[in-house]
C-alpha positions, 0 to 999 in steps of 0.5 A: 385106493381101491383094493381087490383081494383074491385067494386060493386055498388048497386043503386035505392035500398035502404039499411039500415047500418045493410043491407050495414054491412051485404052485405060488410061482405059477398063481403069481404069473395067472394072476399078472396073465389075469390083470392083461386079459382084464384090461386093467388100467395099471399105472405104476405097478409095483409086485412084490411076494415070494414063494419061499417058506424062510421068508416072511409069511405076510408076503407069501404069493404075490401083490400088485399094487399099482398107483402113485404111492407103488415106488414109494412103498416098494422102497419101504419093503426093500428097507424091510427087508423079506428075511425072517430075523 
């Protein structure tokens, strides 16, 4: 499966959580925005990711992950569950 991995990092300003919410919400729909205007060829897509600092830290911002395997592995996230224990 073929990974593309792409970041933006804010540093020397800082951010409250409302601000950090509002700045993943508005990568997050860039991003999806970027994958139409690229043409992608997405089958199966499957996002996941929040914008919210109580949830798990490893979903922070979004993922696309698209392909055969997108429905089985959005089940195991929805098993895992996004809540810090």
């Amino acid at each position: 499966m073929s990974r593309s991995e792409f970041r933006f990092v804010v540093d020397g300003i800082e951010l409250n959580d409302e601000q950090q919410s509002l700045i993943a919400r508005e990568i997050q729909k860039a991003g999806l925005a970027a994958l139409g205007a690229a043409n992608a060829k997405v089958s199966g897509l499957l996002t996941v990711g929040h914008g919210i600092p109580e949830l798990r830290p490893e979903w922070y911002g979004l993922w696309a992950i698209g392909g055969p395997n997108a429905k089985e592995l959005g089940q195991k996230i929805n098993d895992i569950g996004f809540w810090m224990r």
